[in-house]
C-alpha positions as MATLAB code, in Angstrom:
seq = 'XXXXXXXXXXXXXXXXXXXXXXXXXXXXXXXXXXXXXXXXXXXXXXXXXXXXXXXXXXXXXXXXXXXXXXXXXXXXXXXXXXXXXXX';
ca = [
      10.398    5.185  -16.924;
      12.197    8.125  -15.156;
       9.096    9.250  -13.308;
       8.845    5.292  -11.962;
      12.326    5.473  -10.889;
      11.384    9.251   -9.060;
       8.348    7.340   -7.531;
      10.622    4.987   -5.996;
      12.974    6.982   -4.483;
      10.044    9.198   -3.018;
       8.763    5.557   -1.636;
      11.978    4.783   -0.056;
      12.559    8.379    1.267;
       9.338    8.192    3.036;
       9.889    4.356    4.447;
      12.981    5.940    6.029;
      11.701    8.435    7.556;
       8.877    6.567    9.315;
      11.278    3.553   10.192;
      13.657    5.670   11.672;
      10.946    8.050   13.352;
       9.098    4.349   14.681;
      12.679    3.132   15.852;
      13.020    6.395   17.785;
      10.269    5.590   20.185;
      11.492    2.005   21.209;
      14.794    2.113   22.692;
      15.594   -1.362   22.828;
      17.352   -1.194   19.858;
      21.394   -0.334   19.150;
      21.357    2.923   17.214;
      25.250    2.141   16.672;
      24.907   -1.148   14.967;
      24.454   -1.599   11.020;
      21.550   -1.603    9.275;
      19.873    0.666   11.715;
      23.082    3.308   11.597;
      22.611    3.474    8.073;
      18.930    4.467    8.496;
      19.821    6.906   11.133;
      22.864    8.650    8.712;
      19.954    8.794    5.866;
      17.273    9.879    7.757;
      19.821   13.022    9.246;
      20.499   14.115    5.524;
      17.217   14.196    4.658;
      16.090   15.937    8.164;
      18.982   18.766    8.585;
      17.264   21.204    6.995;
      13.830   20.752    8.363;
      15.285   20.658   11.884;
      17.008   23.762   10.913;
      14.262   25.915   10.244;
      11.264   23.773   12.595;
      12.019   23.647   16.378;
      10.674   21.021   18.602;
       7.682   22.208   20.261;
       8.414   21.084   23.932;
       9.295   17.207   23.529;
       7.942   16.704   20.548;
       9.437   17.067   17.264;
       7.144   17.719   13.908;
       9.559   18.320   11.182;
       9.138   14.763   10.181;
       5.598   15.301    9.639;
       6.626   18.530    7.856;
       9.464   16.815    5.927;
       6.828   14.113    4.493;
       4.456   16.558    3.689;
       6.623   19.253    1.989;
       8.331   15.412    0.114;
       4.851   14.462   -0.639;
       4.600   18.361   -2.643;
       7.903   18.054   -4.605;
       7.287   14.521   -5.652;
       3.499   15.462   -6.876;
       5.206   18.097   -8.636;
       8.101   16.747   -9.911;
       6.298   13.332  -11.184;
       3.479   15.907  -12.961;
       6.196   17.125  -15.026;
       7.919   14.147  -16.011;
       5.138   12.734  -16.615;
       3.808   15.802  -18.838;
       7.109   15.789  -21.065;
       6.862   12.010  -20.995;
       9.300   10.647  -19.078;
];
């Protein structure tokens, strides 16, 4: 049951960071208006310390892609052990 619950939050972690990352390329959108603010706030959190250690490389920035993937290694490691002590 806790391992479902960690799945989830992994899910909505990664949603996040691909809505916000998507949102980033069209600017028609209001970054200062609710629920997209919200997003944004999240999406910083998660991102400080991957922008802290990853520069952008010219224009473009890849410590999303590096966020997801080093996510995608904690949660594949974190779920193995719940799951292992059955949880």
């Amino acid at each position: 049951m806790i391992s479902y619950l960690f799945a989830i939050l992994f899910k909505i972690i990664y949603l996040v960071i691909i809505v916000v990352v998507l949102l980033s390329w069209i600017p028609i959108f209001d970054t200062k208006k609710e629920p997209i603010l919200t997003l944004i706030k999240i999406y910083d959190y998660i991102m400080a310390p991957f922008k802290a250690i990853i520069p952008p490389i010219g224009m473009i920035d890849i410590s999303p892609v590096v966020a997801i993937i080093v996510i995608q290694i904690v949660e594949r490691l974190l779920l193995k052990i719940l799951i292992g002590i059955g949880l």
